[in-house]
KOLDRENRO-910543 format. One record per atom (N, C-alpha, C, O): residue number from 1; residue in one letter; chain; atom name; x, y, z. Coordinates in Angstrom, 1 decimal, always signed. Example, Ala and Ser with C-alpha at 12.3 -4.5 7.8 and 13.67 -1.06 7.14 Angstrom:
<sites>
+-----+--------+--------+-------+--------+--------+--------+
| num | residu | chaine | atome |     xx |     yy |     zz |
+-----+--------+--------+-------+--------+--------+--------+
|   1 |      a |      A |     N |  +13.2 |   -5.7 |   +7.8 |
|   1 |      a |      A |    CA |  +12.3 |   -4.5 |   +7.8 |
|   1 |      a |      A |     C |  +13.2 |   -3.3 |   +7.8 |
|   1 |      a |      A |     O |  +14.2 |   -3.3 |   +8.5 |
|   2 |      s |      A |     N |  +12.8 |   -2.2 |   +7.1 |
|   2 |      s |      A |    CA |  +13.7 |   -1.1 |   +7.1 |
|   2 |      s |      A |     C |  +12.9 |   +0.0 |   +7.9 |
|   2 |      s |      A |     O |  +13.4 |   +1.1 |   +8.0 |
+-----+--------+--------+-------+--------+--------+--------+
</sites>
This chain:
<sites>
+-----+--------+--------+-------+--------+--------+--------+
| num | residu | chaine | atome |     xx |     yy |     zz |
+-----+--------+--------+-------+--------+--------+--------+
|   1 |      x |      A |     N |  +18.0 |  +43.4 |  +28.6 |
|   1 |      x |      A |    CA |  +17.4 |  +44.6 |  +28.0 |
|   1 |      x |      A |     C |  +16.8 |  +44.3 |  +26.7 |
|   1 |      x |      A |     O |  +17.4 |  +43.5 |  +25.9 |
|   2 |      x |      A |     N |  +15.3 |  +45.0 |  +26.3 |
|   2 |      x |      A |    CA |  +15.2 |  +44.5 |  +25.3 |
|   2 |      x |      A |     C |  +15.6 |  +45.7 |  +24.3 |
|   2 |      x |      A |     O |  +15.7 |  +46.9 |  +24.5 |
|   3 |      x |      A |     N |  +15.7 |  +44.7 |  +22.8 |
|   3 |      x |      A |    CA |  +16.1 |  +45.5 |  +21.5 |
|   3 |      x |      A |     C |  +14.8 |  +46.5 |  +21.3 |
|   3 |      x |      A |     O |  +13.7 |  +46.1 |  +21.3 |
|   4 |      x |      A |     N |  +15.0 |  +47.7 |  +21.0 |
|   4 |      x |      A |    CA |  +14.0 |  +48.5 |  +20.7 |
|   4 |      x |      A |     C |  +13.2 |  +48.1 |  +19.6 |
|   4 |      x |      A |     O |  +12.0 |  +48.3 |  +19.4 |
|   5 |      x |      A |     N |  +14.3 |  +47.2 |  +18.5 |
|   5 |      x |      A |    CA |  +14.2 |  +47.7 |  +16.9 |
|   5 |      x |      A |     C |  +13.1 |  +46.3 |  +16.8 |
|   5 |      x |      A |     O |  +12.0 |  +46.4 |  +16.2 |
|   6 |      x |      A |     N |  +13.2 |  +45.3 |  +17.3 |
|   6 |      x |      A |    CA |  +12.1 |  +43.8 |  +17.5 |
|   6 |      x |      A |     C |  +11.1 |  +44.5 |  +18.1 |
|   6 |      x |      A |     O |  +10.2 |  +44.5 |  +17.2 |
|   7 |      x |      A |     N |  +10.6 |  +45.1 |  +19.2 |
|   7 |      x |      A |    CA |  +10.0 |  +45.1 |  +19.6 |
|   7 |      x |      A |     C |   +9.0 |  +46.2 |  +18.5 |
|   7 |      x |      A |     O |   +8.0 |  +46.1 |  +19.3 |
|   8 |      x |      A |     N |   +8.7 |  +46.7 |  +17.8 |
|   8 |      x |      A |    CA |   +8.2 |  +47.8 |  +17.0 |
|   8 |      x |      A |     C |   +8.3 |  +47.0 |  +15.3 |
|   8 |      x |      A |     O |   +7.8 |  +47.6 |  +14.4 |
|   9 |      x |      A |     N |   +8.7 |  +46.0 |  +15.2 |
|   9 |      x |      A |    CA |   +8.8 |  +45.9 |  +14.0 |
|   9 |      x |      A |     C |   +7.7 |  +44.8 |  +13.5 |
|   9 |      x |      A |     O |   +7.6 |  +43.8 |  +14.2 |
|  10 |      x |      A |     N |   +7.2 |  +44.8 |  +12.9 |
|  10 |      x |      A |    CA |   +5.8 |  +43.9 |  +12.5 |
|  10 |      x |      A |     C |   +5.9 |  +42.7 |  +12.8 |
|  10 |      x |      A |     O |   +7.1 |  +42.6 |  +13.0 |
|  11 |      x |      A |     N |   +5.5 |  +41.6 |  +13.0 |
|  11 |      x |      A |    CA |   +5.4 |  +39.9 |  +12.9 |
|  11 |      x |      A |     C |   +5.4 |  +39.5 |  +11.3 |
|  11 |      x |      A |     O |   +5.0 |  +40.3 |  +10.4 |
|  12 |      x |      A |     N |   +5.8 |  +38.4 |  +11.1 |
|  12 |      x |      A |    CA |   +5.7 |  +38.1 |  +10.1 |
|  12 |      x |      A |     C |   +4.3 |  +37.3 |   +9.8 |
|  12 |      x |      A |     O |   +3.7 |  +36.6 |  +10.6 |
|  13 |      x |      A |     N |   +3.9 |  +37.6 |   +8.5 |
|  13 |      x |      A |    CA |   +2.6 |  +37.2 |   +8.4 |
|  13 |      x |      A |     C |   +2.8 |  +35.6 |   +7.8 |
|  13 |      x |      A |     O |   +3.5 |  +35.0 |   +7.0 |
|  14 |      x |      A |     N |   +1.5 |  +35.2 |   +8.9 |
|  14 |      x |      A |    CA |   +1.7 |  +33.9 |   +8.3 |
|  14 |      x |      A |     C |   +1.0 |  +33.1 |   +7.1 |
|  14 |      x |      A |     O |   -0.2 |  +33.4 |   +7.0 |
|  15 |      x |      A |     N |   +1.4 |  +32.2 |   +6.4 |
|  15 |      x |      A |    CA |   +0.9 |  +31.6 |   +4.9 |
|  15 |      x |      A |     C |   +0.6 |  +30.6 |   +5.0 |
|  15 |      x |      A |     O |   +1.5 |  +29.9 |   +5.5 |
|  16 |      x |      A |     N |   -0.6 |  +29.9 |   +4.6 |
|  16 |      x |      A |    CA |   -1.0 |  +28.1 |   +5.0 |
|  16 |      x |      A |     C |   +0.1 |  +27.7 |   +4.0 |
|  16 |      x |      A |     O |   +0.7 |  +28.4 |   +3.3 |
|  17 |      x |      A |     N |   +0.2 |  +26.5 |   +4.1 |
|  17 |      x |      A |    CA |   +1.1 |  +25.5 |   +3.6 |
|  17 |      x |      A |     C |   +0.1 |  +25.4 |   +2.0 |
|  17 |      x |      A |     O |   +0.5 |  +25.4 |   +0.8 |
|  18 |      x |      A |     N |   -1.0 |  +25.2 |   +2.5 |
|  18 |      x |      A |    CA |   -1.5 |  +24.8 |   +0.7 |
|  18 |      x |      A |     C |   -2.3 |  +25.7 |   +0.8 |
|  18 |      x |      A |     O |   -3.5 |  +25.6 |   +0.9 |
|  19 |      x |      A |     N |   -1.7 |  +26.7 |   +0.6 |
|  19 |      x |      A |    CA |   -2.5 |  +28.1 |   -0.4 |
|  19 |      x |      A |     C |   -2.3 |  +27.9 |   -1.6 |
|  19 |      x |      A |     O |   -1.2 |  +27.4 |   -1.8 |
|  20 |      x |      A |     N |   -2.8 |  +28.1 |   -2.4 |
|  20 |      x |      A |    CA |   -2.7 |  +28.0 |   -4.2 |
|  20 |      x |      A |     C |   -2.9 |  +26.8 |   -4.7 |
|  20 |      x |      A |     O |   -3.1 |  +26.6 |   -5.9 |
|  21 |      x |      A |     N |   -2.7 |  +25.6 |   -3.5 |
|  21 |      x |      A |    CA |   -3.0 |  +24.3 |   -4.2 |
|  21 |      x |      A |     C |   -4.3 |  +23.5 |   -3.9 |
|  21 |      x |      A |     O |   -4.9 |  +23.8 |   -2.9 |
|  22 |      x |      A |     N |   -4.8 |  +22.5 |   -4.9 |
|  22 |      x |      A |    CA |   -5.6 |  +22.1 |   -5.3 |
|  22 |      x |      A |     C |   -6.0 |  +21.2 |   -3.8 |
|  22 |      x |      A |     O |   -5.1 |  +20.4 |   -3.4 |
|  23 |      x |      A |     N |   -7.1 |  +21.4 |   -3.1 |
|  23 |      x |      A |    CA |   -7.5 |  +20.4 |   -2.0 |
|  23 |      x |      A |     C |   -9.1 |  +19.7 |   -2.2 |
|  23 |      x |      A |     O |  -10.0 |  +20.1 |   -2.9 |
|  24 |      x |      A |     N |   -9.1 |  +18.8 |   -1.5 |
|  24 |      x |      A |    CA |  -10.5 |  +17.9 |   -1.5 |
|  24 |      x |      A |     C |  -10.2 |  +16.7 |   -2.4 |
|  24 |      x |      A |     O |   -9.0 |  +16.4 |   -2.6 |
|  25 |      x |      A |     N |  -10.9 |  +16.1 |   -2.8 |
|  25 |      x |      A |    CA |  -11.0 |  +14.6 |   -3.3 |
|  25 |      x |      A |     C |  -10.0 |  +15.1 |   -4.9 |
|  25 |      x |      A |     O |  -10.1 |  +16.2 |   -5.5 |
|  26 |      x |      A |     N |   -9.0 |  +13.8 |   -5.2 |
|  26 |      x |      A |    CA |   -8.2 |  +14.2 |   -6.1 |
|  26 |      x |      A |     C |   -9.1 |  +13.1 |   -7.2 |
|  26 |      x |      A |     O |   -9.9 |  +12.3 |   -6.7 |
|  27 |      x |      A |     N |   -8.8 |  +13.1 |   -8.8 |
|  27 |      x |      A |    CA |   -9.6 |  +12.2 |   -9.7 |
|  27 |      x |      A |     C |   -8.7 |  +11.1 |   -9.4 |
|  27 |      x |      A |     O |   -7.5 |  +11.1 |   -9.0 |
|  28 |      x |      A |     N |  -10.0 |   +9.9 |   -9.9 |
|  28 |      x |      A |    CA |   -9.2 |   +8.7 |   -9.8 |
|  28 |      x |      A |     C |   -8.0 |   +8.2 |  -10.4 |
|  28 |      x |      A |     O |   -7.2 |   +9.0 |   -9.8 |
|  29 |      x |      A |     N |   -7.2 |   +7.6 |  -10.9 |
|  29 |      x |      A |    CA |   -6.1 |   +7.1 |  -11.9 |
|  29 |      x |      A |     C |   -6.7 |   +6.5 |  -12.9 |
|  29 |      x |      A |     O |   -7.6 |   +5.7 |  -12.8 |
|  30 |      x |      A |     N |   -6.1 |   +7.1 |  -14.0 |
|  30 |      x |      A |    CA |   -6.9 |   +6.0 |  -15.0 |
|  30 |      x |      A |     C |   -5.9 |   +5.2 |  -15.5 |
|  30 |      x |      A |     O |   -4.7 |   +5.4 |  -15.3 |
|  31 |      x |      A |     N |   -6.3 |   +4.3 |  -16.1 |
|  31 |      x |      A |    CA |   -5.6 |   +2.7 |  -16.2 |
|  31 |      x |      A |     C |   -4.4 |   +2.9 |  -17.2 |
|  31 |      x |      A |     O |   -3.5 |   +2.0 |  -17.0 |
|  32 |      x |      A |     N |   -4.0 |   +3.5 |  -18.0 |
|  32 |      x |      A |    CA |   -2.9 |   +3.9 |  -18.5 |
|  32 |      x |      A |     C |   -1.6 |   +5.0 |  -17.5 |
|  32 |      x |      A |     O |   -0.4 |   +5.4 |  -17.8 |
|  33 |      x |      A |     N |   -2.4 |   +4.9 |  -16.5 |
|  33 |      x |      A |    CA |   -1.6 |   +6.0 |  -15.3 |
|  33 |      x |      A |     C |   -1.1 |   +4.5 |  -14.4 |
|  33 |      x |      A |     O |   +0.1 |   +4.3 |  -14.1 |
|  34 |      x |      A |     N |   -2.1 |   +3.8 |  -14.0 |
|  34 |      x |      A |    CA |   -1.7 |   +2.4 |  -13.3 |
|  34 |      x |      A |     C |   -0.9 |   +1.2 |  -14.0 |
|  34 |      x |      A |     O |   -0.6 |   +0.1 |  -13.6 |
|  35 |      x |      A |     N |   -0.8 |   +1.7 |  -15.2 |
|  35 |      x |      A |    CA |   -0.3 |   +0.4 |  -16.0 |
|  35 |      x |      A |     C |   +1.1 |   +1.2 |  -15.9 |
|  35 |      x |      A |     O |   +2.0 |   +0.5 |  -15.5 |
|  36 |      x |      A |     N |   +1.3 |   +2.3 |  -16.1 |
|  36 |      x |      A |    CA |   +2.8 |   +3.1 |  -15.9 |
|  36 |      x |      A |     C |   +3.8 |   +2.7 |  -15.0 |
|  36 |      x |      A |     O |   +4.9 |   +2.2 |  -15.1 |
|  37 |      x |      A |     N |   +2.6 |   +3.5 |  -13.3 |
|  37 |      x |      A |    CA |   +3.4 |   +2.8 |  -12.7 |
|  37 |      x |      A |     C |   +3.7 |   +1.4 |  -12.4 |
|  37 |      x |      A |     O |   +4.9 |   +1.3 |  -12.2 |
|  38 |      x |      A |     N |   +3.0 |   +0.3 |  -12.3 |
|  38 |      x |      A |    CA |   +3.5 |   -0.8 |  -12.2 |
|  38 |      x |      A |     C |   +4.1 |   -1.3 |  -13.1 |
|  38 |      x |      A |     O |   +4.1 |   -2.5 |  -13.0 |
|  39 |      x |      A |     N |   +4.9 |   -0.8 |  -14.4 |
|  39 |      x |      A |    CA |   +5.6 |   -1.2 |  -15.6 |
|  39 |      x |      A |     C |   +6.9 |   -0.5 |  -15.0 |
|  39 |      x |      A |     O |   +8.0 |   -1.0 |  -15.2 |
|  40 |      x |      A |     N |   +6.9 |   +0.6 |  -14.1 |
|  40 |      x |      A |    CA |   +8.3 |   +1.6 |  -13.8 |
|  40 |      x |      A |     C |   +8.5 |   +0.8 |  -12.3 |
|  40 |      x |      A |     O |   +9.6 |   +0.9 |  -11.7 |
|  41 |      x |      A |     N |   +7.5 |   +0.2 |  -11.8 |
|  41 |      x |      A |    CA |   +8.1 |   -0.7 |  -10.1 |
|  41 |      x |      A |     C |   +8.7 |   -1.9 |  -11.0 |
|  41 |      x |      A |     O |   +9.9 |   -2.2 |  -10.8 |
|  42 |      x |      A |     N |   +8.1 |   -2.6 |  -11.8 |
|  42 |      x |      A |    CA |   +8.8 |   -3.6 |  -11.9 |
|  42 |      x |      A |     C |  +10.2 |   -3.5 |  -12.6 |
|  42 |      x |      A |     O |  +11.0 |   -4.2 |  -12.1 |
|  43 |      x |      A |     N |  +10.6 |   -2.7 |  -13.6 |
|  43 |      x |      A |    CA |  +11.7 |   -2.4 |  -14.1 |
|  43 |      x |      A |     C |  +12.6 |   -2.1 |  -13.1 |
|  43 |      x |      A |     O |  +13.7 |   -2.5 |  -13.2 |
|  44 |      x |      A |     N |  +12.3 |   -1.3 |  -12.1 |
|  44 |      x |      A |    CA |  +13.4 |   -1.3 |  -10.7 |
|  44 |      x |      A |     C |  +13.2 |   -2.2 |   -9.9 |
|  44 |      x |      A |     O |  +13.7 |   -2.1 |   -8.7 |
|  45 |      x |      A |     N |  +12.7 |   -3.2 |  -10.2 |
|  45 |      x |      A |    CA |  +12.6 |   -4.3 |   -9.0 |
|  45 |      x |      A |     C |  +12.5 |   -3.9 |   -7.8 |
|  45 |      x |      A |     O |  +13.1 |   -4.4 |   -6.9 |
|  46 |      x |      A |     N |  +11.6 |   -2.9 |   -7.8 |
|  46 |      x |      A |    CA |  +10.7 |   -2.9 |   -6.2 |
|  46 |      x |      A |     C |   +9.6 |   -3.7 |   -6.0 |
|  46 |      x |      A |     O |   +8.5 |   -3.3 |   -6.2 |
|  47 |      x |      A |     N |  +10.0 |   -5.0 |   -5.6 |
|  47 |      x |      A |    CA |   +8.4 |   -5.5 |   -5.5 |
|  47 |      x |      A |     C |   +8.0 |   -5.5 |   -4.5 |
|  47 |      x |      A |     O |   +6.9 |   -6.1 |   -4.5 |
|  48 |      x |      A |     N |   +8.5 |   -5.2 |   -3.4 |
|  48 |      x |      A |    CA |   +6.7 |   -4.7 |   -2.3 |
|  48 |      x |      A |     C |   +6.7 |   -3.9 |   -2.8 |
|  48 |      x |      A |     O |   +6.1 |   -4.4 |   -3.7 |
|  49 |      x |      A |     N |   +6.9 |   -2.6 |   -3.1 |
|  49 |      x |      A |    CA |   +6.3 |   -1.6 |   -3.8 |
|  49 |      x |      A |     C |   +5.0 |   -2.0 |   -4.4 |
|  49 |      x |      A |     O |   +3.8 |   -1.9 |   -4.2 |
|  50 |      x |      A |     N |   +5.8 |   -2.7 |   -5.4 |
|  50 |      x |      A |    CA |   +4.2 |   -3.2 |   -7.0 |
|  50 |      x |      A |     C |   +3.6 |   -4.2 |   -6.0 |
|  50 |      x |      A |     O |   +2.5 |   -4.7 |   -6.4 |
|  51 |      x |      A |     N |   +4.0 |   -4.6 |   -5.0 |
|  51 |      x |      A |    CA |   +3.1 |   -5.9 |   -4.5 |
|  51 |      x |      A |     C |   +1.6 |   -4.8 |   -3.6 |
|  51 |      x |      A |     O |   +0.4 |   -5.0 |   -3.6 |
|  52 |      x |      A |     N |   +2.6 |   -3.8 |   -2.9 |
|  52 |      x |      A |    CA |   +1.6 |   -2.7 |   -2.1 |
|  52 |      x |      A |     C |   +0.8 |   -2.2 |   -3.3 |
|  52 |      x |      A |     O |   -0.4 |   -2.4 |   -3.1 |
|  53 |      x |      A |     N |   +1.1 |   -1.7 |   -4.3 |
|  53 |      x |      A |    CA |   +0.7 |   -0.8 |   -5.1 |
|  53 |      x |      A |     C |   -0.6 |   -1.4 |   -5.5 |
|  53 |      x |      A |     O |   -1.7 |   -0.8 |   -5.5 |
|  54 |      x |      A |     N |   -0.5 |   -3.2 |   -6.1 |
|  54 |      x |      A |    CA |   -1.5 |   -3.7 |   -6.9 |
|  54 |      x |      A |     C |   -2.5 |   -3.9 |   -5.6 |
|  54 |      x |      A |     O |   -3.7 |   -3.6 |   -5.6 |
|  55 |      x |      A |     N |   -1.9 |   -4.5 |   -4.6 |
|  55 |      x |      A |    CA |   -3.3 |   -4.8 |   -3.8 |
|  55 |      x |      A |     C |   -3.8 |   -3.5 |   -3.4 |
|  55 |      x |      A |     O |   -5.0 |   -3.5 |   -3.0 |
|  56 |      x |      A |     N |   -3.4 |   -2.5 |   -3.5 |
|  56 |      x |      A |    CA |   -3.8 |   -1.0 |   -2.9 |
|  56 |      x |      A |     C |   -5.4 |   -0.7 |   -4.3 |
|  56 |      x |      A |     O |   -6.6 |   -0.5 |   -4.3 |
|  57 |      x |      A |     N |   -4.4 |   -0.8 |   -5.2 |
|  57 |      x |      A |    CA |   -5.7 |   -0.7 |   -6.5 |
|  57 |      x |      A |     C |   -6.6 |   -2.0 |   -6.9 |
|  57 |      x |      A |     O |   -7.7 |   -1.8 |   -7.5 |
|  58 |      x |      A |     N |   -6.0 |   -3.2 |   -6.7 |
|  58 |      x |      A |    CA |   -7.1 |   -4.2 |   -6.5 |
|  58 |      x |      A |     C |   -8.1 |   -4.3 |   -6.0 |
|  58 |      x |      A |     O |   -9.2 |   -4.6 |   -6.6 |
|  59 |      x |      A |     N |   -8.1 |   -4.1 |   -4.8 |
|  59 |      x |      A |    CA |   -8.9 |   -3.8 |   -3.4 |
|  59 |      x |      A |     C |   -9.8 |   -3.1 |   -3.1 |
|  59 |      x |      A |     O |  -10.8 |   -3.3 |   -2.4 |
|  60 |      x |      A |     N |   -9.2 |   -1.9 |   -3.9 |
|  60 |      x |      A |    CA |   -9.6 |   -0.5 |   -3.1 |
|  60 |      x |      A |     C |   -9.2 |   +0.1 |   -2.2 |
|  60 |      x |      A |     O |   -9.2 |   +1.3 |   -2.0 |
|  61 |      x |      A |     N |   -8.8 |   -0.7 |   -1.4 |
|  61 |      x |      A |    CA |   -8.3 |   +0.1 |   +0.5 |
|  61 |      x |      A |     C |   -7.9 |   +1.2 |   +0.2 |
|  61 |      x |      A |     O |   -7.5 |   +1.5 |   -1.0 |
|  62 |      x |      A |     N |   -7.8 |   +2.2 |   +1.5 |
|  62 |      x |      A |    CA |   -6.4 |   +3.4 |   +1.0 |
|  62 |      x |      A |     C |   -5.6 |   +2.9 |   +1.8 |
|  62 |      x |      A |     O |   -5.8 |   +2.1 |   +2.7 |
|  63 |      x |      A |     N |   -4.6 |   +3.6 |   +1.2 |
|  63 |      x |      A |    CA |   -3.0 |   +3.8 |   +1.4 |
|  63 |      x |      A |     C |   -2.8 |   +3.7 |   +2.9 |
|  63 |      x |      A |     O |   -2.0 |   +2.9 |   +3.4 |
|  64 |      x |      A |     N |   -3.6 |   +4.5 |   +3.7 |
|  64 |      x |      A |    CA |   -3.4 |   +3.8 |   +5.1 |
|  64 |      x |      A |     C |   -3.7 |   +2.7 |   +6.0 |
|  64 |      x |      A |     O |   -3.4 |   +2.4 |   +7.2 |
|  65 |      x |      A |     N |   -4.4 |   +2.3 |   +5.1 |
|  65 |      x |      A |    CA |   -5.4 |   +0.9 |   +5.5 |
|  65 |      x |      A |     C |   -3.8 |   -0.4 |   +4.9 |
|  65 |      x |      A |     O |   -3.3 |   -1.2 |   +5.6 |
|  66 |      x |      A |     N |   -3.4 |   -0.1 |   +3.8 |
|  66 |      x |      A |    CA |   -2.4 |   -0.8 |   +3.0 |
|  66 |      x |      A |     C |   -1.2 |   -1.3 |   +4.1 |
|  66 |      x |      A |     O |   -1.0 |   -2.3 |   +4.7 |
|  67 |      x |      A |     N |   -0.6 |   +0.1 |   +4.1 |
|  67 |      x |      A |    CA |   +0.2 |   +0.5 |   +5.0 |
|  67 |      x |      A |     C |   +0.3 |   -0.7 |   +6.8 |
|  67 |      x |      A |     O |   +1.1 |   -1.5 |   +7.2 |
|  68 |      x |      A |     N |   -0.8 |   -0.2 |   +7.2 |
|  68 |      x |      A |    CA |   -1.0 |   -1.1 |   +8.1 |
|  68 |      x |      A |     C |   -1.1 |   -2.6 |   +8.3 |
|  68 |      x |      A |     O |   -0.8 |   -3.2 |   +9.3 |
|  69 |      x |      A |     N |   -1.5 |   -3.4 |   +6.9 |
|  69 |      x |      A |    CA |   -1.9 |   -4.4 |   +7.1 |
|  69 |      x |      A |     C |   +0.0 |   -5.4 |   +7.6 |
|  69 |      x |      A |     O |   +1.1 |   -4.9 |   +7.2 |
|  70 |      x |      A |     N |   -0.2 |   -6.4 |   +8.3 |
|  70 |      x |      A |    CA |   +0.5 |   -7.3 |   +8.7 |
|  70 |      x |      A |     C |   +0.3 |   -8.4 |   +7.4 |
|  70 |      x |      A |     O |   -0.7 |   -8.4 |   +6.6 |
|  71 |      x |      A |     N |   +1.6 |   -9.3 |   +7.5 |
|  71 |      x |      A |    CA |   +1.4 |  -10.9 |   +7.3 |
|  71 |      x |      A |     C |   +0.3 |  -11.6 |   +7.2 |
|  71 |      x |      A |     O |   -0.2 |  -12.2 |   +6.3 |
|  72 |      x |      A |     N |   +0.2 |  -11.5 |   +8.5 |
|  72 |      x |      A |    CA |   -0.9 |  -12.5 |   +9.4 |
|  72 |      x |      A |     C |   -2.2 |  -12.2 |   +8.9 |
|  72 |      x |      A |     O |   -3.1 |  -13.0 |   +8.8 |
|  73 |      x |      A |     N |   -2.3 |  -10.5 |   +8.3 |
|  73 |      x |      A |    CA |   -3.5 |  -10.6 |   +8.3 |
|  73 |      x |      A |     C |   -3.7 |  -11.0 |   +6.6 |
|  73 |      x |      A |     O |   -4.7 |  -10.6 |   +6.0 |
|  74 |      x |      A |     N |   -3.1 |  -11.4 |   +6.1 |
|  74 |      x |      A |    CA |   -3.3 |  -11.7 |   +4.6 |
|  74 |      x |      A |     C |   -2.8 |  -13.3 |   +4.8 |
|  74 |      x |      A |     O |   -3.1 |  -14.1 |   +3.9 |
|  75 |      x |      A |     N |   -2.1 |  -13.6 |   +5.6 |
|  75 |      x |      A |    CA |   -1.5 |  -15.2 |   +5.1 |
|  75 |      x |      A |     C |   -1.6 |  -15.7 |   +6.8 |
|  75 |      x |      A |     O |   -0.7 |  -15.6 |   +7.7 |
|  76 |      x |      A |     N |   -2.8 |  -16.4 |   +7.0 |
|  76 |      x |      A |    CA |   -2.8 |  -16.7 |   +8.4 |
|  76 |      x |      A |     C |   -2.4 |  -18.6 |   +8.4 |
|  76 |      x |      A |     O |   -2.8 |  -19.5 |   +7.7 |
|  77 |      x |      A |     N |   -1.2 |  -18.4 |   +9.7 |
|  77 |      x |      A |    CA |   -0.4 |  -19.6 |   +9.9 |
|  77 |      x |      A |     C |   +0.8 |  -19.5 |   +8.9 |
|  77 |      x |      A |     O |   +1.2 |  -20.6 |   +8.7 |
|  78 |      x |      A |     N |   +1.5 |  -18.4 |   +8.1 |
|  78 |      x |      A |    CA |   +2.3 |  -18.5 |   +7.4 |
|  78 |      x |      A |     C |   +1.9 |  -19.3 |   +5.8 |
|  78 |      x |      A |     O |   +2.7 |  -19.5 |   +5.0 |
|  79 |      x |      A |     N |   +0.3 |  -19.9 |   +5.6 |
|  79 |      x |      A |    CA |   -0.1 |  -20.4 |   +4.6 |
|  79 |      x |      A |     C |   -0.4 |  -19.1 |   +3.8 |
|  79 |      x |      A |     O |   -1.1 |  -18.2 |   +4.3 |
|  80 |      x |      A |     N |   +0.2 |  -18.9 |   +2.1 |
|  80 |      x |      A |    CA |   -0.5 |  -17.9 |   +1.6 |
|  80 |      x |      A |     C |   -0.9 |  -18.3 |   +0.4 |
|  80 |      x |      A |     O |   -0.3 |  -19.0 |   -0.4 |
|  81 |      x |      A |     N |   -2.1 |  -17.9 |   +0.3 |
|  81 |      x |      A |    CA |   -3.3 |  -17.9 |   -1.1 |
|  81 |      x |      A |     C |   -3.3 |  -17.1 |   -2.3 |
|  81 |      x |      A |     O |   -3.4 |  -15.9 |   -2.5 |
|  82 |      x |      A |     N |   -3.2 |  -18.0 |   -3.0 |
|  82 |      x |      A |    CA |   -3.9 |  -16.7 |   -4.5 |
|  82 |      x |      A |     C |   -4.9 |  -16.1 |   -4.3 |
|  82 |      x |      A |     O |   -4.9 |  -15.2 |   -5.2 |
|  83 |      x |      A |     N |   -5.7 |  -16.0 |   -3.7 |
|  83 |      x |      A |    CA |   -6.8 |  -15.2 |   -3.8 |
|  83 |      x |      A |     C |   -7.1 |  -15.0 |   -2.3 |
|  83 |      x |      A |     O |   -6.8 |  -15.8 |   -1.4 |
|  84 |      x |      A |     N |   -7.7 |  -13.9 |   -2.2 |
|  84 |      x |      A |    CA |   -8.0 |  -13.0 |   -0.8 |
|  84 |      x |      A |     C |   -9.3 |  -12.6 |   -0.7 |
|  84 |      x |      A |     O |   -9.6 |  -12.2 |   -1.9 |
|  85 |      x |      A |     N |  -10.0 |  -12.5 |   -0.1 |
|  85 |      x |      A |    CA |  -11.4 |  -12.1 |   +0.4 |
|  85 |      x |      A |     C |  -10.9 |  -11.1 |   +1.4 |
|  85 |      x |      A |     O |  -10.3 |  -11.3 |   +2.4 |
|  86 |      x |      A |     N |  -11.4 |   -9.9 |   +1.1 |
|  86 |      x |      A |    CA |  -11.4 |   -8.6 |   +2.1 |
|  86 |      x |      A |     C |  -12.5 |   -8.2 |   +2.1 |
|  86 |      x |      A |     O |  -13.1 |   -7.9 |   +1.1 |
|  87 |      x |      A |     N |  -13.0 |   -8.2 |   +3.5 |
|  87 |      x |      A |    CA |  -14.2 |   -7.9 |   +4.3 |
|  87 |      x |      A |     C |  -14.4 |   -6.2 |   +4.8 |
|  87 |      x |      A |     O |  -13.9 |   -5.9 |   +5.9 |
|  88 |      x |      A |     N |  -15.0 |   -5.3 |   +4.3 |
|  88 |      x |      A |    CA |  -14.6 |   -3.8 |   +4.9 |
|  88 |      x |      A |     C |  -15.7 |   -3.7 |   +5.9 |
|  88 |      x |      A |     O |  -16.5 |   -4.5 |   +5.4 |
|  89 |      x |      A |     N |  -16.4 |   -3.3 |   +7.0 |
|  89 |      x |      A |    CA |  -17.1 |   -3.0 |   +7.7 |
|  89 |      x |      A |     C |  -17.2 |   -1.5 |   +8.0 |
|  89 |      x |      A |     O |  -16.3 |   -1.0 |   +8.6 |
|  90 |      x |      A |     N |  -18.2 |   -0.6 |   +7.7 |
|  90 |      x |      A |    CA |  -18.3 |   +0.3 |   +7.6 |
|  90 |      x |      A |     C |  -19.0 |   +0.9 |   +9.1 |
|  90 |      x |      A |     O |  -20.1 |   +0.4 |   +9.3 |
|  91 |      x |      A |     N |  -18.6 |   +1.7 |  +10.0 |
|  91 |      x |      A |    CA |  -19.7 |   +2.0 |  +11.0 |
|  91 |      x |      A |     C |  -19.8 |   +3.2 |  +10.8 |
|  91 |      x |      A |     O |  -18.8 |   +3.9 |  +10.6 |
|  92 |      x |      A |     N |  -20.8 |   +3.6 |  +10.9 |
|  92 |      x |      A |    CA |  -21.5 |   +5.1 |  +11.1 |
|  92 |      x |      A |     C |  -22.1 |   +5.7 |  +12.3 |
|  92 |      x |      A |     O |  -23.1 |   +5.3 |  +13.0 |
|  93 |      x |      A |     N |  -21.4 |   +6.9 |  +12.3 |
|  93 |      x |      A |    CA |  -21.5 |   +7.3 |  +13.7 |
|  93 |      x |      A |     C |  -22.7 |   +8.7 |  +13.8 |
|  93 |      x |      A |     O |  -22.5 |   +9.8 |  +13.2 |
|  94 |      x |      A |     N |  -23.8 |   +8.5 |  +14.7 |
|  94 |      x |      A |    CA |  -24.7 |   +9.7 |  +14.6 |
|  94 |      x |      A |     C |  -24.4 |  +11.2 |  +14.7 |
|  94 |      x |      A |     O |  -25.3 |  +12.0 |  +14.6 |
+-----+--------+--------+-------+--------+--------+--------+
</sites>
């Protein structure tokens, strides 16, 4: 049987997750904001953290591009380099 009192009583209205907050492209970091954090990773000795963080701002890539990358694709045959050449390829779609 159903409850009379649910059935008559409003829905709750629903609220986006980021109402009131700031959306679209955020400003860049500026170099006193990046020197921060990699002064606060290395004092906790997180270093993939600072190791992710600097190639993330070295580079450019984003964070999900970072995220992704393997070994292999930075140190191929287990040989690794000082220096890295990253290739981005852009396609554009009509």
């Amino acid at each position: 049987m159903l409850d009379q009192t649910s059935a008559t009583s409003t829905p709750h209205k629903w609220v986006p997750w980021n109402k009131g907050k700031l959306t679209g492209a955020k400003p860049p970091l500026q170099p006193k904001h990046v020197w921060s954090i990699r002064t606060k990773l290395q004092i906790e000795g997180r270093v993939r953290d600072l190791a992710m963080f600097n190639l993330a701002i070295d580079s450019k890539l984003r964070g999900c591009d970072v995220v992704t990358m393997r070994v292999e694709d930075v140190a191929a045959g287990g040989y690794t380099a000082d220096r890295l050449k990253i290739t981005v390829l852009f396609v554009f779609s009509p």
